[in-house]
Structure formats: structure tokens, C-alpha cells
N, C-alpha and C positions, 0 to 999 in steps of 0.2 A: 406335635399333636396331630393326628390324625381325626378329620369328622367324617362321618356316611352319614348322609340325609337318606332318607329311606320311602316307598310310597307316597312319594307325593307328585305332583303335575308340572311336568320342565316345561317351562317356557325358554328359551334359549338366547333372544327370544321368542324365534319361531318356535311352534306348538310342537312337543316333542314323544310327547306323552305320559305315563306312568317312570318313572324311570330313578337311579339311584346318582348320586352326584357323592363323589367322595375327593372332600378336603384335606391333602398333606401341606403342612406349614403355610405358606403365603399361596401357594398356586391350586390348581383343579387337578387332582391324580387322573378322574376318570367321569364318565359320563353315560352311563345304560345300567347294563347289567353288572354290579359288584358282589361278591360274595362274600357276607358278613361271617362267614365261618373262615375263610381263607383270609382274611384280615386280622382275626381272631388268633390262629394260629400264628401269624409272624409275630405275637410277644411287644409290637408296640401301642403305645400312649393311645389309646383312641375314645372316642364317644360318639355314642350312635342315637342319631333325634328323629324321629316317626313323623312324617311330613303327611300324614294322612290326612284326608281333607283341604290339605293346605296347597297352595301355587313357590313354587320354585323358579326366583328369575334373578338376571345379574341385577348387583345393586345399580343405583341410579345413580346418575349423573347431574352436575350442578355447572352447567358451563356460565353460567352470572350470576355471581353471589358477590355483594359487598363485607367483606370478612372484620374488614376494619368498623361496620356501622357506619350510619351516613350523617354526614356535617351538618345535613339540618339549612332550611333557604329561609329560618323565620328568627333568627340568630344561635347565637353559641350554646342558648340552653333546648335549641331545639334537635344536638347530636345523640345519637341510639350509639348503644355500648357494641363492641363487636362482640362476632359471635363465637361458640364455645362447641367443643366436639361432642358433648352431649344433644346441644339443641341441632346438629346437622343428622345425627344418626339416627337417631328415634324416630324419623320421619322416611327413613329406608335409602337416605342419601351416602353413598360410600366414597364419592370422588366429588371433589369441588372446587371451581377454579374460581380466584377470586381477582377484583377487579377494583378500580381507583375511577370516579366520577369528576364532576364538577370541581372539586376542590381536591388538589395536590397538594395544598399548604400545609393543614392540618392532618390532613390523611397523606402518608408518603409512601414511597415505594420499598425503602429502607423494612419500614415497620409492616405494608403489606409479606414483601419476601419472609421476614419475621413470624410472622403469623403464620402462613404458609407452612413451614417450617415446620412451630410448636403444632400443628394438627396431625401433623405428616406424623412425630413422635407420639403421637398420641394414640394411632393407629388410620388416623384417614389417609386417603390419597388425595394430594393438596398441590394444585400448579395455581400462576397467575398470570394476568396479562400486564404488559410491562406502558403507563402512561397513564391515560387519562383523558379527559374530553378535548384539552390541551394542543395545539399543534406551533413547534415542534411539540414533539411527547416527550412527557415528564421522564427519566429512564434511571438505571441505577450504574451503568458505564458509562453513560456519555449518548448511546446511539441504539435503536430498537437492536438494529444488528448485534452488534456487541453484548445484548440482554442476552438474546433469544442464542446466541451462542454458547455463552460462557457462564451465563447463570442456571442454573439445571431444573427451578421452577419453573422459569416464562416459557413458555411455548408460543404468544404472540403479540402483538403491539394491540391495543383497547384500553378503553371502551372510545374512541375517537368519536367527537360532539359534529354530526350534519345535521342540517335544516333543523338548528336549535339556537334558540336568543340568547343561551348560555354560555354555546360554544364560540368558537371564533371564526366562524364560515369560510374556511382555510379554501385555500386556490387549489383546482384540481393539479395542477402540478407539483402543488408540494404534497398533496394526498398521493399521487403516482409515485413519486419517489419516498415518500414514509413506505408503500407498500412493493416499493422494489427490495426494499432494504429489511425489510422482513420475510419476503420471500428469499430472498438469497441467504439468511442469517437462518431461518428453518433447511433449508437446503442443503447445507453445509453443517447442519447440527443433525438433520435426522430429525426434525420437528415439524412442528404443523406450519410455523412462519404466517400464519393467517393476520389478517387485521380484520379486530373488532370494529366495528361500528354503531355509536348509539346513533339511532335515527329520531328527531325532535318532530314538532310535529308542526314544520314550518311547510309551507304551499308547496315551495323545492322538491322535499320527500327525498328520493333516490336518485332525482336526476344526475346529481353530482357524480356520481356512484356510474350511471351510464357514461355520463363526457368519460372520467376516467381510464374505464372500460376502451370507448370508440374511439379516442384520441390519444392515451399516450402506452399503448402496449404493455396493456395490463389483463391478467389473467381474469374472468370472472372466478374461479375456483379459489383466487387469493380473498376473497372476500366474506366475515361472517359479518351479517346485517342483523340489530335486535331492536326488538320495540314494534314490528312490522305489524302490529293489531290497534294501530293507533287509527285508521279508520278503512273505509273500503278501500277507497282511491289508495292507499300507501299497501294494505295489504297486495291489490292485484297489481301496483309496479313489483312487489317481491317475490309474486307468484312468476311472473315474467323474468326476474333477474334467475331467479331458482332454477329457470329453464333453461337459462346460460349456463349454469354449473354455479352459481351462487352457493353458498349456506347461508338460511336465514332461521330467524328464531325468533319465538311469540312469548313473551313474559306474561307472569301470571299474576301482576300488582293489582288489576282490577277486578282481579275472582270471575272473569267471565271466557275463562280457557275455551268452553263445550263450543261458545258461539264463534270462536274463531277459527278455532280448528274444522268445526264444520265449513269454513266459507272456505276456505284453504284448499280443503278434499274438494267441495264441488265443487270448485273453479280450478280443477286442473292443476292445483299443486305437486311437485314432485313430491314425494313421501319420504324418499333418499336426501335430500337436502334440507329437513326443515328438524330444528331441535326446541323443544322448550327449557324455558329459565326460570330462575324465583326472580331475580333483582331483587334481593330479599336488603334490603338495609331498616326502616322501618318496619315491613311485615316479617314473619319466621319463613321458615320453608317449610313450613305445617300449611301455609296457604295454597303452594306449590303443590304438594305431597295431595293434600284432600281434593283439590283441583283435578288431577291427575284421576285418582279412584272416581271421580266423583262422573268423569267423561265414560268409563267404561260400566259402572255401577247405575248409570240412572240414565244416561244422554244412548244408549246404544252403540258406544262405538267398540268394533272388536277389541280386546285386548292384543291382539296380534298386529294391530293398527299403531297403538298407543304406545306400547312399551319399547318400541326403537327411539321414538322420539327421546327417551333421558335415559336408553342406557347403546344400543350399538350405533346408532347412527352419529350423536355423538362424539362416542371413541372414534367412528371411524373418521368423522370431520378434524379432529382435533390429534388424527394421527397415534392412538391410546390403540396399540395392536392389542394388548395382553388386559384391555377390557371391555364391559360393555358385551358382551355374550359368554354363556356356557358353555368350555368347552376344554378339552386337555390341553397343561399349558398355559390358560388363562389365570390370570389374577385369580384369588378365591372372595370376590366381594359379591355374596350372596344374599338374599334375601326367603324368608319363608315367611308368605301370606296366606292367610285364612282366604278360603276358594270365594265363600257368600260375600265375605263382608273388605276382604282385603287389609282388615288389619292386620301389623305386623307382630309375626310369634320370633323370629331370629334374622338379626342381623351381622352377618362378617366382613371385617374389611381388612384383604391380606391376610386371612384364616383366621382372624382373630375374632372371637365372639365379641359384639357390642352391644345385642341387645337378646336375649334369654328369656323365651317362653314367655313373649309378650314383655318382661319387664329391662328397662335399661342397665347395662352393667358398667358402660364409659362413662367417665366424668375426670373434667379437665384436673392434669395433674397437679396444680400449683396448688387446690381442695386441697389434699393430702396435709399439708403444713399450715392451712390457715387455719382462723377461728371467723373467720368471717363468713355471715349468712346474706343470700341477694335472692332476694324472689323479685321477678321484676314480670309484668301482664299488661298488655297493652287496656286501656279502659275500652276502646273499640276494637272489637274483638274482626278476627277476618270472615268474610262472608263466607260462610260455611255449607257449603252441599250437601256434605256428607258426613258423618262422623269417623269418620278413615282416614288415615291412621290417627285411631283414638290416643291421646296423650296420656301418658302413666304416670 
């Protein structure tokens, strides 16, 4: 199948302009000027959708998502169900790496790679990080290295627990060599080798992350940091690591994205190193998604600013060549948003249409053969900015 999106606004996603984008199978045929009559004549499958009005960008990226749902710190009946290829696409999210917390018991690597998997089949593009807050890290060979080689989802060893009561405030030496052994296992695989880190919001902050750094030869560039909007003090040590060659990333659990991002910009944040996350296990990634619209729709910030953040900056941190911008060649995970309002009119992941003129067309395949109905709604709804991307 053949798409030409037609008249609408490429964002790329730098600003590109008026411009036509045509999807052959999983990848991007082309990028300017196509002629729907010379398409027309070669005799294949195509469909053509009039993007007028509308913004044209690569679909978005999820580099912290709990895909399994979270185990809940108030007992067993306080775990959330994982989540489903419907509830990730409808909110304009086309790639998402998923990740294992506090608890490796209940939630395992086995059933994460699992999942992964079934999303992958489903049509999304689905990696994860191989462990847990855990040190050593929880793994599914024996060793981060051995993940990040031989299993073809993991891309890095996370979400690893610093300056947290939960984690186990691991020796910077065993954190230098966890991240030796990831940089070398990405090295050798053609991967990012990165180590995730959740950052808790213990006095510590990042230091650990410097000693690391200063004392055992260790790259900053091997390092993603997340949670970094836990307050000023932890933001501007991340704004300084970022300076190093850090990647860092601002999750969006407390609905208050606009204000972080803004501290970030004025204080001299790299723009190149910094991504945003859902950390979605409790909330959707509707919280994420509205967040997002809601910094460019009402707080001032360019769209030109905003959209590297979860789609190339990303790919490019996470070593994803073939995503995360528009261009020949690339993945076809595309999105078409209404110009005013940013809700989503079509979503593709790998040419595949998921969501059609506003309304959702994916839904998880196992539906098919059941009789069972789940509506599930949080009674506390997410603080909401914006009505973007409105839910169907």
C-alpha cells in the first residue's frame, strides 16, 4: 500500500513547509514534491488523505513507559493492568520502550520482552530496558551485556534506582562497571548500550552519577538520567551533566511539563540532550500527549522547540537512525494533527494506519476471539490543560 499525504504542514521536525510525504509499505518513499498523477499511473494500491489544515510530524516517542502496569506501594490490590496498543496510539505515540521499576518479582523481564513483542505484532515499534531499580540488574541472560547483545528488543540496562529509599544506593563502582558492560554490549550490537537512571529525590541527586563520571572512566554520553524535574537543585545538576554530553529526561506524572521545561530553556539546557517520558504506569500517556500540546498551545513555546523532544532527539539518543524525523528511508510513523487545535486526524506506525480521520482503527489482537468487555477510568482524572489529543 502506497499513502501520499498531501497539503499539509511538514514539520520534520524542523519546519519544512507545505509539502507532500508519500508512504510505500513500512518506510518514507519521498518528501516535497510528489505527483499524484505519476503515482496514479504506475497501477499500484494507493490512498490519498488531504492534510489541509493539518501539521505533518514523525510520530512520537515513549522512551519511559511501564508496559507491564505498576505493582502498586499500597499492596497487591493497588497494581494497574498493563497497557494495550490501542491506549498508546490514539495519543500520537508510535515507538515505545518499556521499562521494569521497583519490583522485578511480580513484574519480570521474561513477561516485559513478552509484551514488547505482542505490541511489535500489533503494529507498534516496541524496545525495552533490560533490569530494574535493582543492582546487580535484574536481566534475561545472566548479564546487561548479554541482554543488550543477543536479545533484539533491549537496547539498554534501566531504570537503575539513585538517591532513592527504594533502591539499594549501589557503590559507584558497581554502577561504573554495570555501565561499562552496557556500553560495550551496545558497541558490539550496533545499539545505544545506554544506562537508564531513575533519579529518587534523595539530597545525593546526581552526585553519584559525577563520582562515576570523575573517578572511574566513564563516558558522560553513556548516561540517560529521568525524573530530573523533581526540584530546582536536581534540575540544574542535570542541566550541568547535559553539558557533559548527559541525556536527560523530564517525565510528565505531575501534569506540570510547561514549568519545567521552561526552567530548563532559561538556564541554559542543551536542547540536543534532553527527552521527555510518560512514566506512565498509573496515569495513560494521554497525560503525556496533552502535556505536550498543551506547552505549544497555550504556554508559548515554539513547536520547533518541542517536537525533538519525543520524536528525533530521542531516536537520535537511543541510536533509532530510521526514526524520529521525516525523511527518505525513514520509518513511516507518521502523524497528521489539526494546525489550531493539535488533535489527531491519522496515525501510522511502519505504514500502517492506526488511527483514521480522527477515529482509532487498532485494537489489541487477542479482542478478536474474546467475549470479554473492560472499560477501566481512572476516578481521578489527569490534570488536563488542554483537550488535545481529545479521546474517541
Amino acid at each position: 500500500m502506497h499513502t501520499l499525504i498531501e497539503n499539509g504542514e511538514v514539520y520534520a521536525p524542523q519546519r519544512l513547509g507545505q509539502r507532500s510525504v508519500l508512504l510505500a509499505h513500512s518506510k518514507i518513499a519521498a518528501v516535497g514534491r510528489v505527483s499524484r498523477a505519476a503515482l496514479e499511473s504506475l497501477g499500484v494500491e494507493h490512498e490519498i488523505i488531504d492534510a489541509e489544515g493539518c501539521l505533518v510530524t514523525p510520530g512520537w516517542v515513549d522512551p519511559h513507559i511501564h508496559l507491564l502496569g505498576g505493582s502498586g506501594e499500597e499492596g497487591f490490590s493497588t497494581q494497574t493492568p498493563e497497557f494495550f496498543v490501542d491506549e498508546i496510539v490514539r495519543y500520537g505515540f508510535t515507538t515505545v520502550v518499556g521499562c521494569l521499576g521497583v519490583d522485578t518479582t511480580m513484574k519480570t523481564m521474561p513477561g516485559l520482552l513478552a509484551k514488547a513483542k505482542a505490541l511489535e505484532e500489533e503494529g507498534l515499534n516496541a524496545k525495552i530496558w533490560t533490569g530494574g531499580y535493582n543492582v546487580p540488574p535484574t536481566t534475561i541472560l545472566g548479564s546487561p551485556r548479554e541482554d543488550i547483545m543477543f536479545v533484539h528488543e533491549v537496547l539498554g540496562v534501566g531504570e537503575i534506582a539513585i538517591s532513592d529509599k527504594r533502591g539499594m544506593d549501589p557503590d559507584p563502582r558497581a554502577l561504573a562497571q554495570i555501565m561499562h558492560d552496557a556500553h560495550i554490549g551496545g558497541m558490539l550490537a550496533k545499539k545505544a548500550g545506554l544506562t537508564h537512571f531513575h533519579v529518587g529525590e534523595g539530597e545525593r541527586r546526581l552526585a553519584k552519577l559525577r563520582q562515576v563520571v570523575d573517578e572511574f572512566d566513564v563516558e558522560p554520553s553513556w548516561i540517560y538520567a529521568t525524573h530530573i524535574e523533581r526540584s530546582e537543585a536536581l534540575m540544574r545538576e542535570a542541566i550541568e551533566l547535559a553539558g557533559r554530553g548527559a541525556a536527560v529526561d523530564i517525565d510528565t506524572v505531575e501534569g506540570d511539563l510547561a514549568r519545567w521545561l521552561r526552567f530548563y530553556f532559561d538556564n541554559g539546557g542543551d536542547p540536543d540532550r534532553l527527552t521527555l517520558s510518560s512514566d506512565a504506569s498509573v496515569n495513560s500517556p494521554r497525560a503525556f500527549a496533552e502535556q505536550v500540546c498543551d506547552c505549544i498551545l497555550h504556554h508559548g513555546f515554539p513547536i520547533e522547540q518541542v517536537l525533538p523532544l519525543v520524536t528525533s532527539n530521542t531516536a537520535r539518543i537511543l541510536k533509532w537512525e530510521e526514526k524520529g524525523t521525516l525523511a527518505r528511508d525513514k520509518m513511516a510513523d507518521v502523524l497528521v494533527m489539526e494546525r489550531d487545535t493539535l488533535n489527531l486526524r491519522y496515525v501510522w506506525t511502519k505504514g500502517r494506519c492506526m488511527v483514521r480521520d480522527g477515529e482509532l482503527v487498532a485494537h489489541p489482537t487477542w479482542l478478536e476471539e474474546s467475549k470479554r468487555e473492560i472499560v477501566l477510568r481512572g476516578d481521578e482524572r489527569p490534570k488536563r490543560q488542554a483537550e488535545v489529543p481529545a479521546e474517541r
